[in-house]
C-alpha positions as CSV (number, residue, x, y, z in Angstrom):
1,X,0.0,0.0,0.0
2,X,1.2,3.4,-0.6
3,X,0.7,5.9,2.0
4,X,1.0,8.6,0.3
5,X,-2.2,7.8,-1.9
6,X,-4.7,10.5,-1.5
7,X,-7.5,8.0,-2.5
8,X,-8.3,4.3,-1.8
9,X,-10.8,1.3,-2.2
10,X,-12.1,0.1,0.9
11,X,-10.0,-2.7,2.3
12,X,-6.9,-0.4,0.7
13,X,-5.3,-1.4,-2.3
14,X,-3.8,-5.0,-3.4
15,X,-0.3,-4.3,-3.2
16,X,2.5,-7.6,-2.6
17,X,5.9,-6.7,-0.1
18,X,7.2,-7.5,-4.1
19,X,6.9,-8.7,-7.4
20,X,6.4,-12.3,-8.6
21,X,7.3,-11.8,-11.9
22,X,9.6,-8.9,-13.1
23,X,9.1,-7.3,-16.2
24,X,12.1,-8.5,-19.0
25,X,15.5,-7.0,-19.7
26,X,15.5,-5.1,-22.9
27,X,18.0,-7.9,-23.7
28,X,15.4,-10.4,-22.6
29,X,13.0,-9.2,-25.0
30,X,12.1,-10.5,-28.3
31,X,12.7,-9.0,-31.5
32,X,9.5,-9.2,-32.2
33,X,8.2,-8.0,-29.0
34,X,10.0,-4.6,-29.3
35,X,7.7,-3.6,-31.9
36,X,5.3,-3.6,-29.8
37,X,6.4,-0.4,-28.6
38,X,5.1,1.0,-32.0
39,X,1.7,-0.4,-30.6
40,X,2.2,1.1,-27.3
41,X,2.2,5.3,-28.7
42,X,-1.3,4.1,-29.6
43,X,-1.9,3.6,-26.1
44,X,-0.8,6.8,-25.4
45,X,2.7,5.6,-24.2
46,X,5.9,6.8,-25.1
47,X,7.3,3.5,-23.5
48,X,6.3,-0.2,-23.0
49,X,4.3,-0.7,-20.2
50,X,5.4,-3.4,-17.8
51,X,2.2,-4.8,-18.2
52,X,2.8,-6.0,-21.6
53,X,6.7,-7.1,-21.1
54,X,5.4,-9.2,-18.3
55,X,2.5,-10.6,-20.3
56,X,4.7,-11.4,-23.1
57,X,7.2,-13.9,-21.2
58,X,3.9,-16.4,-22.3
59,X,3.6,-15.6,-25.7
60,X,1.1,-18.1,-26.5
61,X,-1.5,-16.2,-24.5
62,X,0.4,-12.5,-24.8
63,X,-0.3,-12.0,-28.9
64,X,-4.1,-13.4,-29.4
65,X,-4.6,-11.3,-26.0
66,X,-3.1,-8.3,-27.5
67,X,-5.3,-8.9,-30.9
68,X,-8.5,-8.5,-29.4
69,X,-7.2,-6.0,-26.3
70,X,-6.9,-3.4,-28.7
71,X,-10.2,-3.7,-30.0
72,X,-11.6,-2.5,-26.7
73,X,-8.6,-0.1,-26.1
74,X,-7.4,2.4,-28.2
75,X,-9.7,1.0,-30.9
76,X,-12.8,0.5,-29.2
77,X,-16.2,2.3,-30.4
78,X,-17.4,3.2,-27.5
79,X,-16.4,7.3,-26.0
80,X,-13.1,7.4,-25.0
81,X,-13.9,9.3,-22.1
82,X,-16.8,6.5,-21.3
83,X,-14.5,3.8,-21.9
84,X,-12.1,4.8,-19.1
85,X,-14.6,5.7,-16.9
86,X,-15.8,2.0,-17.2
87,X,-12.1,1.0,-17.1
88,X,-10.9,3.4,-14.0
89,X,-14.5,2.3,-11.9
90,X,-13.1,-1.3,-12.4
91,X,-9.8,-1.0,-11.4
92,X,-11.1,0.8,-8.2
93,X,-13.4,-2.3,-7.5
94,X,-10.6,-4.6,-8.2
95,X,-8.5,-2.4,-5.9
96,X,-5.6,-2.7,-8.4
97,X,-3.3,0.3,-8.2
98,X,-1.6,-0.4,-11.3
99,X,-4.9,-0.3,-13.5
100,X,-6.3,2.6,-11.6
101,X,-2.9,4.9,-12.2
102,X,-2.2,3.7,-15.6
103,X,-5.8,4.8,-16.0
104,X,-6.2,8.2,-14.6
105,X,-3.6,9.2,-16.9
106,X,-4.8,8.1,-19.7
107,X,-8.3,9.0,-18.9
108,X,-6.7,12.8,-18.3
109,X,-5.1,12.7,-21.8
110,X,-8.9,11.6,-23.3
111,X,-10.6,14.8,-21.4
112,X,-12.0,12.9,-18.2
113,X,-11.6,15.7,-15.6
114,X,-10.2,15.2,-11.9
115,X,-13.3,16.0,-10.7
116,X,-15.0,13.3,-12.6
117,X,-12.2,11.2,-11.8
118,X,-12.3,12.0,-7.8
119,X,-16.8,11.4,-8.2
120,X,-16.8,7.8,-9.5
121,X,-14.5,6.5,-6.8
122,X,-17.3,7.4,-4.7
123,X,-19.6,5.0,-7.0
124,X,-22.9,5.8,-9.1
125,X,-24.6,7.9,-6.0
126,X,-22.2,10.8,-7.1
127,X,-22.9,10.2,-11.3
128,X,-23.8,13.7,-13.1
129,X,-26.2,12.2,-14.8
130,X,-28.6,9.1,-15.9
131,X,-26.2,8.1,-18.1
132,X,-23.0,8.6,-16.5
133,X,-25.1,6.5,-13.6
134,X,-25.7,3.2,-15.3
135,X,-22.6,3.4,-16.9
136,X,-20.7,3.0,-12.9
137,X,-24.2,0.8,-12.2
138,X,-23.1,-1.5,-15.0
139,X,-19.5,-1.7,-13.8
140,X,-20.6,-2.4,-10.3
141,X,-23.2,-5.0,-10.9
142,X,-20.6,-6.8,-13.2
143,X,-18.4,-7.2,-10.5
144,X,-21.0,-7.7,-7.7
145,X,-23.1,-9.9,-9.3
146,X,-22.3,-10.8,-13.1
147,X,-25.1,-9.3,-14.3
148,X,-26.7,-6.0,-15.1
149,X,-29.5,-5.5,-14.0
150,X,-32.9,-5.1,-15.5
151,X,-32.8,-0.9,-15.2
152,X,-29.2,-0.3,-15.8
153,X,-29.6,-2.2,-19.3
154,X,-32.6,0.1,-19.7
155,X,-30.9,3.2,-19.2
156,X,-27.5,2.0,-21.0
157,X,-29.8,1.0,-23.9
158,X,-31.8,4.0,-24.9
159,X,-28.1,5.4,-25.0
160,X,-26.5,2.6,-26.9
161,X,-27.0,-0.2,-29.5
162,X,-26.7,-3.8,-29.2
163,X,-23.2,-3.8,-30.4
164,X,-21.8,-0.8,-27.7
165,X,-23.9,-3.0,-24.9
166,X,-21.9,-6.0,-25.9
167,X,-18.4,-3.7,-25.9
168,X,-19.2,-2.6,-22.2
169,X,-19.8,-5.8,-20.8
170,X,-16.7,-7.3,-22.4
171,X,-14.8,-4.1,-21.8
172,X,-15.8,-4.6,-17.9
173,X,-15.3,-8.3,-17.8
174,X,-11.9,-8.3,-19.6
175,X,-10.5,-5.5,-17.1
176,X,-11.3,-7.2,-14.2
177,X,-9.2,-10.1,-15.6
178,X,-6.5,-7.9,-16.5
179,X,-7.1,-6.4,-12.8
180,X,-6.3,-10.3,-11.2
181,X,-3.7,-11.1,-12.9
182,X,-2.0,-7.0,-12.3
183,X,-2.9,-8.0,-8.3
184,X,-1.7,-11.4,-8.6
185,X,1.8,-11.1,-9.8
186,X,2.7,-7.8,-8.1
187,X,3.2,-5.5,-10.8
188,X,4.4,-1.7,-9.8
189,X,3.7,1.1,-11.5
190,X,6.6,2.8,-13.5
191,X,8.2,5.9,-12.0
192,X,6.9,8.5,-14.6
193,X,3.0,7.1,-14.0
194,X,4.1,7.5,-10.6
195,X,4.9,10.8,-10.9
196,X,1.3,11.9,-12.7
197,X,-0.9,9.7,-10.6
198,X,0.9,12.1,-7.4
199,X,0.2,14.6,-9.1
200,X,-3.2,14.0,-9.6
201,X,-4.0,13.4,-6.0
202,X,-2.3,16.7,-5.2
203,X,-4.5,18.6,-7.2
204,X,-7.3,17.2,-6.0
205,X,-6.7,17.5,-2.0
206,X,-6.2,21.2,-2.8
């Protein structure tokens, strides 16, 4: 846990003593693998995420998983600013740390404000509007229950088509995997994500 987190899940955030797996040596890395970082300025990063360096030491799973990944993200249809919403109120749930700062800042770059950032920690009781409110409902009740419910798919529906409603249950569903496995094998968030998430959480105690 890091104390000097402004905000955290209840229960605090999953955080290991250390790692169990480390990300590669550039020297470790496959040819192939480095053009992934061509991929990664896509994401909105200037460097390989450790996510994806430590993915890829199971290759089998890594490239098929990065396929479809970048259907939901960066090449989703749905908002970019809804689509990290959905992404940032699932990390929060999952209390992974990694997800949630790699998050903010890309949700900053897309035009999701602090302050909308700061209300959906606190859940769909602080949403803006009907929308914004069964879009944190959906993420909730996915991880609550595995299943939306009857007036969340109601609201999310007069807003969406059939093909959008399937994105944002996948989209919710495949970060809460991605959320395990970030929990599970200790990954740390790189300095310079450090840095901006910090510097989020000062701006927002001011």
């Amino acid at each position: 846990m890091n104390a000097t987190d402004y905000l955290q899940p209840q229960g605090g955030w999953i955080c290991l003593a250390k790692p169990r797996i480390l990300a590669p040596t550039q020297s470790e890395r496959s040819v192939l693998f480095r053009s992934v970082s061509l991929l990664s300025k896509a994401f909105g990063r200037s460097e390989i995420p450790d996510v994806l360096s430590v993915y890829s030491k199971s290759p089998r799973l890594f490239w098929p998983w990065l396929a479809f990944a970048s259907q939901l993200m960066p090449y989703g249809k749905l908002p970019a600013t809804i689509r990290e919403k959905i992404i940032l109120r699932t990390a929060w749930n999952c209390r992974s740390r990694y997800e949630w700062g790699q998050h903010v800042d890309i949700a900053l770059t897309v035009g999701v404000t602090d302050q909308e950032i700061f209300r959906l920690t606190n859940g769909p009781a602080e949403a803006v509007d009907d929308l914004d409110r069964a879009v944190l409902s959906a993420c909730d009740e996915i991880y609550l229950n595995k299943l939306i419910s009857d007036e969340t798919w109601r609201v999310l529906s007069a807003h969406y088509s059939e093909k959008l409603l399937i994105e944002i249950t996948i989209l919710v569903g495949h970060y809460e995997m991605i959320a395990a496995f970030l929990n599970s094998t200790g990954l740390q968030l790189e300095a310079p994500i450090e840095q901006k998430l910090q510097e989020f959480y000062r701006r927002i105690a001011k």
